[in-house]
C-alpha positions as CSV (number, residue, x, y, z in Angstrom):
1,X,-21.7,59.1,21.7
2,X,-18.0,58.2,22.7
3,X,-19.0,56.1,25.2
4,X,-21.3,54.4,23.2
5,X,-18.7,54.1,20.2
6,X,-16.0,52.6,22.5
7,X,-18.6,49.6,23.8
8,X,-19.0,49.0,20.0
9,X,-15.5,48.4,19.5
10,X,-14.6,46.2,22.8
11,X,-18.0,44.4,21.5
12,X,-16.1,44.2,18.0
13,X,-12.9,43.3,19.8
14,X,-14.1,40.5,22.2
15,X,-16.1,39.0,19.1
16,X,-12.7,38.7,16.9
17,X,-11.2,37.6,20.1
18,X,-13.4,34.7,20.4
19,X,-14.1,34.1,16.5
20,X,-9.7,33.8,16.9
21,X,-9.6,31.8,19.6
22,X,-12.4,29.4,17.4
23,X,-11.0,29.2,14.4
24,X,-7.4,28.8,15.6
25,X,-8.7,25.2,17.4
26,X,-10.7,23.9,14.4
27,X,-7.2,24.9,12.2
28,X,-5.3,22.9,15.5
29,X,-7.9,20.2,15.4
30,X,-7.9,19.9,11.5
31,X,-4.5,18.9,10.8
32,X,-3.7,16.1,9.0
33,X,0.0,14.6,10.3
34,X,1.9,12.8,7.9
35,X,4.1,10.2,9.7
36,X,6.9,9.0,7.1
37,X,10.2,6.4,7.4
38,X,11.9,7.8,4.4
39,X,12.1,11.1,1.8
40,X,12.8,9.4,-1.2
41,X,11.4,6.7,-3.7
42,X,7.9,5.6,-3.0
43,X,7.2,7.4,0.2
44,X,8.1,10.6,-0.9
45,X,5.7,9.8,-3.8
46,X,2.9,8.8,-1.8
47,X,3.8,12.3,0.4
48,X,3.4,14.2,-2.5
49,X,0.8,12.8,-4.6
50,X,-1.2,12.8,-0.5
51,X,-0.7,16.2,-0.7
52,X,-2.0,16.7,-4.2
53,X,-5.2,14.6,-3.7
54,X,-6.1,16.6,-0.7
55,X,-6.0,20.0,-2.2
56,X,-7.8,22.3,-2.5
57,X,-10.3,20.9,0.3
58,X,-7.1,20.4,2.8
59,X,-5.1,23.2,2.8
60,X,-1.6,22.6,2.5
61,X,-0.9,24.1,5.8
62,X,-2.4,22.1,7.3
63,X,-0.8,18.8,6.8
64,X,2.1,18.4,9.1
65,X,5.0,16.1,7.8
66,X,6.8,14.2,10.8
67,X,9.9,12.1,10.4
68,X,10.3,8.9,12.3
69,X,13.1,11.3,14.9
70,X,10.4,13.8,15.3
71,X,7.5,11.7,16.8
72,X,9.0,12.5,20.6
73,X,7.6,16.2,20.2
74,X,4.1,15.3,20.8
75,X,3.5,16.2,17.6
76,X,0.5,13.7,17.2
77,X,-1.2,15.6,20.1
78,X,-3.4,17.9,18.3
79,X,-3.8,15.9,15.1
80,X,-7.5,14.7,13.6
81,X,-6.0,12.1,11.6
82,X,-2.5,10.6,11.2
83,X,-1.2,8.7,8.3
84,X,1.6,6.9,8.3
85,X,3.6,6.0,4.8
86,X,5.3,2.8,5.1
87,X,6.0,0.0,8.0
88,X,8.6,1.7,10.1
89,X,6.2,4.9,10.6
90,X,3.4,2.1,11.0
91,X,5.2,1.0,13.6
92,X,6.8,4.2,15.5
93,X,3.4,5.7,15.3
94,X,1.5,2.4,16.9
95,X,3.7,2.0,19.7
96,X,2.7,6.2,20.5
97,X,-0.7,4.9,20.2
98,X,-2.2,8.8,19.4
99,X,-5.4,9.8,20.1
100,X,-6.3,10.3,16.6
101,X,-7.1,8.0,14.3
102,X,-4.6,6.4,12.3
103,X,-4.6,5.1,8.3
104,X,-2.0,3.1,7.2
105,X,-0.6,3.3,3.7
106,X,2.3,1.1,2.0
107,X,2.4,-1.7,4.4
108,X,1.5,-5.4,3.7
109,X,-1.2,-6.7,5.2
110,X,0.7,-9.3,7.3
111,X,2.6,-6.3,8.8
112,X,-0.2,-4.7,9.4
113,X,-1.6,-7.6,11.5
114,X,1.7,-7.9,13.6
115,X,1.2,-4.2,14.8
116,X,-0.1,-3.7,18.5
117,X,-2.9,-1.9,19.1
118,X,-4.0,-2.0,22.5
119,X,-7.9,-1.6,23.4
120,X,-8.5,1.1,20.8
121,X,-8.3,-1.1,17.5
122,X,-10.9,0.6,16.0
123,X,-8.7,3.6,15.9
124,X,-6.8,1.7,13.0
125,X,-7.1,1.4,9.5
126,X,-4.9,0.9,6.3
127,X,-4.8,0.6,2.6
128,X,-2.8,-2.6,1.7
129,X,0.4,-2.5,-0.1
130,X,-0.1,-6.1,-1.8
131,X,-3.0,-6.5,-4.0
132,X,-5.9,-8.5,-2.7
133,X,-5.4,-12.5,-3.2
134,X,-8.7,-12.9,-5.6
135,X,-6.8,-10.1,-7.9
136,X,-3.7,-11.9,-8.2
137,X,-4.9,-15.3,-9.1
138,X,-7.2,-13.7,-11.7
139,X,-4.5,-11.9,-13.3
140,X,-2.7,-15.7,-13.6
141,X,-5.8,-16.8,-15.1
142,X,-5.9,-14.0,-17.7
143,X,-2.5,-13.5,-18.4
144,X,-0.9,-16.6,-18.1
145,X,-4.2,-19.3,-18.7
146,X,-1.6,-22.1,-20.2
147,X,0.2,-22.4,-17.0
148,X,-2.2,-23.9,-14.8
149,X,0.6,-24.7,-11.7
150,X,1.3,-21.5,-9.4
151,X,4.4,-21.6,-7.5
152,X,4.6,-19.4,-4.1
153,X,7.9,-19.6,-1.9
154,X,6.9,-17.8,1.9
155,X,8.9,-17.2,4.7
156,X,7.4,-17.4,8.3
157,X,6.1,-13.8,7.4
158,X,4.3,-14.6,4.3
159,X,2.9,-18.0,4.9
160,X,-0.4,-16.9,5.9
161,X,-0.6,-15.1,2.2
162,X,0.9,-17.6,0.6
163,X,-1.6,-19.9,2.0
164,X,-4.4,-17.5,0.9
165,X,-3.4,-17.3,-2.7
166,X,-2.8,-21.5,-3.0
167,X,-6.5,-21.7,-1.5
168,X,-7.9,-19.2,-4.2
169,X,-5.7,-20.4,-6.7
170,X,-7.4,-24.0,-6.5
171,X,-10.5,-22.9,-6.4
172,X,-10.1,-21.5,-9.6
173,X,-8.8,-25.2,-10.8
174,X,-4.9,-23.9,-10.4
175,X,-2.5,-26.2,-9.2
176,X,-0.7,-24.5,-6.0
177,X,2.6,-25.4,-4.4
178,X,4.2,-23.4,-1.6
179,X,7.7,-23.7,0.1
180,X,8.1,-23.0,3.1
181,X,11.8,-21.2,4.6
182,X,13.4,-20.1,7.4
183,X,16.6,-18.6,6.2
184,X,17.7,-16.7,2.9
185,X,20.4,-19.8,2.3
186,X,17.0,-22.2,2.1
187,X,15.5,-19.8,-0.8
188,X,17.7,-21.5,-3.8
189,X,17.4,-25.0,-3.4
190,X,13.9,-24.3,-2.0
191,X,13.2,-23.0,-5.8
192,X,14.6,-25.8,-7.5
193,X,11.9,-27.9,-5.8
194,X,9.3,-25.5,-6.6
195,X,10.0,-25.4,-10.4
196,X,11.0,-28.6,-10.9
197,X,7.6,-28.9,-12.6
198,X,6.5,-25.8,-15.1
199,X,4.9,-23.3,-13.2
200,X,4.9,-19.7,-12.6
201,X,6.4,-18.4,-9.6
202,X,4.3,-15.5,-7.8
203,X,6.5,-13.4,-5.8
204,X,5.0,-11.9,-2.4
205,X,5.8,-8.8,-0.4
206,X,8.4,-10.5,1.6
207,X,11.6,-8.7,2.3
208,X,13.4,-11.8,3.5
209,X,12.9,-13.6,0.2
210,X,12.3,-11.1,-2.3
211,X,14.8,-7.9,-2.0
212,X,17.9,-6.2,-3.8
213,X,20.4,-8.8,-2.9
214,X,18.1,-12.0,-4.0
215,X,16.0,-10.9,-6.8
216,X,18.8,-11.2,-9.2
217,X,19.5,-15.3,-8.3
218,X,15.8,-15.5,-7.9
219,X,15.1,-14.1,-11.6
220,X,18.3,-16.2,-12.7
221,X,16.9,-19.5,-11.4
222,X,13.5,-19.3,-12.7
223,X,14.8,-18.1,-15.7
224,X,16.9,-21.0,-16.4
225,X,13.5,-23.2,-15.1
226,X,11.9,-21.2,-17.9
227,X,9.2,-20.2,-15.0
228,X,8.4,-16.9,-15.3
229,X,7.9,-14.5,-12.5
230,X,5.1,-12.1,-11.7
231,X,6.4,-9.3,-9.2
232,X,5.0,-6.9,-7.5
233,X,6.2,-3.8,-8.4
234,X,7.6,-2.3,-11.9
235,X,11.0,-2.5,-11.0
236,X,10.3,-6.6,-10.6
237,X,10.0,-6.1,-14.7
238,X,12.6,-4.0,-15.0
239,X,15.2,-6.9,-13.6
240,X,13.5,-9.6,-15.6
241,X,10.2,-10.9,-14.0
242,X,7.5,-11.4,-16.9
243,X,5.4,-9.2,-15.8
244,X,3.8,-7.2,-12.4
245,X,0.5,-6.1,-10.8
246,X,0.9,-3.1,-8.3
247,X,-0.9,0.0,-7.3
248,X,0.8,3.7,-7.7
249,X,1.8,5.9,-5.3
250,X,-1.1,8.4,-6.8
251,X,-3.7,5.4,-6.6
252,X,-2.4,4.5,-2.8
253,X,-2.6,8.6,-2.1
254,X,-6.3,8.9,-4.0
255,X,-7.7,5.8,-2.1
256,X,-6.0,7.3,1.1
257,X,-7.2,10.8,0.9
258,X,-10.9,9.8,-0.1
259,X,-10.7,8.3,3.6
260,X,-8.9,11.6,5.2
261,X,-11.8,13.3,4.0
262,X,-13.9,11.2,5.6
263,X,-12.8,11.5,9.1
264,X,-12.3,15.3,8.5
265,X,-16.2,15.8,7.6
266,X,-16.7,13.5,11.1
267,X,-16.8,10.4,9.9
268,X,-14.8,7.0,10.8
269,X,-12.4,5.7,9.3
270,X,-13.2,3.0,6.4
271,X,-12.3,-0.8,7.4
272,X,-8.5,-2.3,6.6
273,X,-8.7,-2.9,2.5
274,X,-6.5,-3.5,-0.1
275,X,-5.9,-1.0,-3.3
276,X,-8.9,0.1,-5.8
277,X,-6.6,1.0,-8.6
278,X,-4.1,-0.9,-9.5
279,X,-1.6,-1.2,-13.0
280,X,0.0,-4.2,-15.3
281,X,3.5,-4.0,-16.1
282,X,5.1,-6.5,-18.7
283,X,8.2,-7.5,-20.1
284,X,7.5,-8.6,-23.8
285,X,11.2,-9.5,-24.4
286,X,11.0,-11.9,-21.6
287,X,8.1,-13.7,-22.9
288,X,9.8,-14.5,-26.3
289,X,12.8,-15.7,-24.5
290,X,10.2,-18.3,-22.7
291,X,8.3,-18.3,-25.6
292,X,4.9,-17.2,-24.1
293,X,2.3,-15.2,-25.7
294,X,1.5,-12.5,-23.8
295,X,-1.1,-9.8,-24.2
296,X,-0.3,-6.3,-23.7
297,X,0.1,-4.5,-20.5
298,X,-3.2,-2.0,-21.1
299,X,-5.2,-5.4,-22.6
300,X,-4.7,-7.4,-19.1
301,X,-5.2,-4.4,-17.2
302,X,-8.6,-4.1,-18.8
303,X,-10.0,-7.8,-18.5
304,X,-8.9,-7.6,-15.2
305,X,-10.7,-4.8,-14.0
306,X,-13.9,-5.8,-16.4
307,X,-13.3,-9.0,-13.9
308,X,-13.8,-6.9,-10.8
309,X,-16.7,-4.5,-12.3
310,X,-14.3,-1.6,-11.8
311,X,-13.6,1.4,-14.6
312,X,-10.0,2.4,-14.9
313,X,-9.6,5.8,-13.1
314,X,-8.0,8.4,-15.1
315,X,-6.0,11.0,-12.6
């Protein structure tokens, strides 16, 4: 009977030994690694609204947060999916070219078309930071439908875009102008060209155009044009643009942990696409200074997305 009771309990032991061994490489082989270029503003937003849309399904444990200094680790070894929040963690991470697959959040599409690859494309995906071209040209036409000539200043790294949204823009009858620079001291007299017409100036994700140290000349030019200028971000409306069409950091995090789940359950990864949500911002003091009339923020927002055949999502 001892005997017998001690070949029950190395049987019992060598089964939790195994069932261990099992479970501790699906936990290994389920983690989620979060790759991010900052801790503050919108990527530590997006972190923590990520985190938020994958629970209770994804454990927090089981996301791993990297910095851009701890990527030499092999930390992305035993990862199922990595997403990366911004372009410098796009990048870092693409150059490492991991195993896993990758999603891409808060980078422009034009970025992400400069990244490198290598033979395993397919690996790659990425929710857009800019709002798809159709989008933006629609919200002219619904917001702004007296002000048929659209405006669009690029640099090298936009001028694809720009040339997106001046073909979409004409199809919809628009008038579209773009100018085209090379350096930050060619962006002034660059504008007074553009707006020497009335027009609205659409600003693109471009760091070397739009940033902290040109926004306020840019907003002060167009202002004195009486041209008003649709950002992309809140903070655009803040300063002084008329108004702004952007996605959230919760919208960005939903759309990118609906496709973590994916690959999790052992599917791929969903194609390259811009955001499903999105918001209006607008300035209405702005407007009676250029003596526009201008619908409110929630009224735009809906049209639009009656437009697209999309209900608004409510967190």
């Amino acid at each position: 009977m001892l005997q017998l009771d001690r070949r029950l309990l190395r049987t019992l032991l060598l089964a939790l030994a195994v069932l261990a061994v099992c479970c501790g490489r699906a936990f290994a082989g389920s983690r989620v690694v979060v790759v991010t270029g900052e801790r503050s503003g919108a990527h530590e937003e997006t972190l923590v609204a990520l985190r938020n849309a994958l629970a209770p399904g994804v454990p927090d444990g089981d996301v791993a947060v990297l910095g851009l200094r701890d990527l030499d680790r092999g930390a992305l070894a035993d990862a199922r999916i990595v997403v990366t929040i911004g372009t410098q963690a796009a990048k870092a991470v693409g150059v490492r070219m991991p195993a896993a697959p990758v999603l891409h959040t808060l980078i422009p599409r034009d970025a992400f078309d400069l990244l490198q690859y290598g033979p395993h494309s397919d690996r790659y995906s990425a929710i857009f930071l800019d709002q798809p071209v159709h989008r933006q040209i629609a919200l002219l036409s619904i917001a702004l439908p007296q002000t048929p000539n659209v405006a669009l200043l690029a640099s090298p790294a936009s001028e694809d875009l720009a040339r997106r949204l001046a073909s979409v823009a004409r199809e919809q009858q628009l008038r579209a102008t773009i100018e085209k620079i090379s350096t930050v001291d060619e962006i002034y007299p660059a504008l007074e060209r553009l707006l020497a017409d009335p027009a609205v100036l659409l600003a693109l994700p471009d760091g070397v155009l739009f940033n902290s140290y040109t926004i306020q000349n840019v907003l002060l030019t167009s202002y004195r044009r009486r041209a008003p200028l649709v950002g992309f971000s809140p903070a655009y409306v803040r300063a002084g643009a008329l108004l702004a069409l952007y996605s959230t950091p919760a919208q960005i995090a939903r759309q990118a942990a609906d496709a973590v789940r994916r690959v999790l359950a052992g599917g791929g990864l969903p194609p390259p696409q811009a955001p499903r949500e999105f918001e209006i911002a607008t300035n209405p003091s702005v407007a009676r200074s250029l003596a526009i009339e201008l619908d409110s923020a929630e009224h735009i927002a809906a049209r639009l997305r009656q437009r697209e055949g999309r209900p608004e999502v409510k967190p």
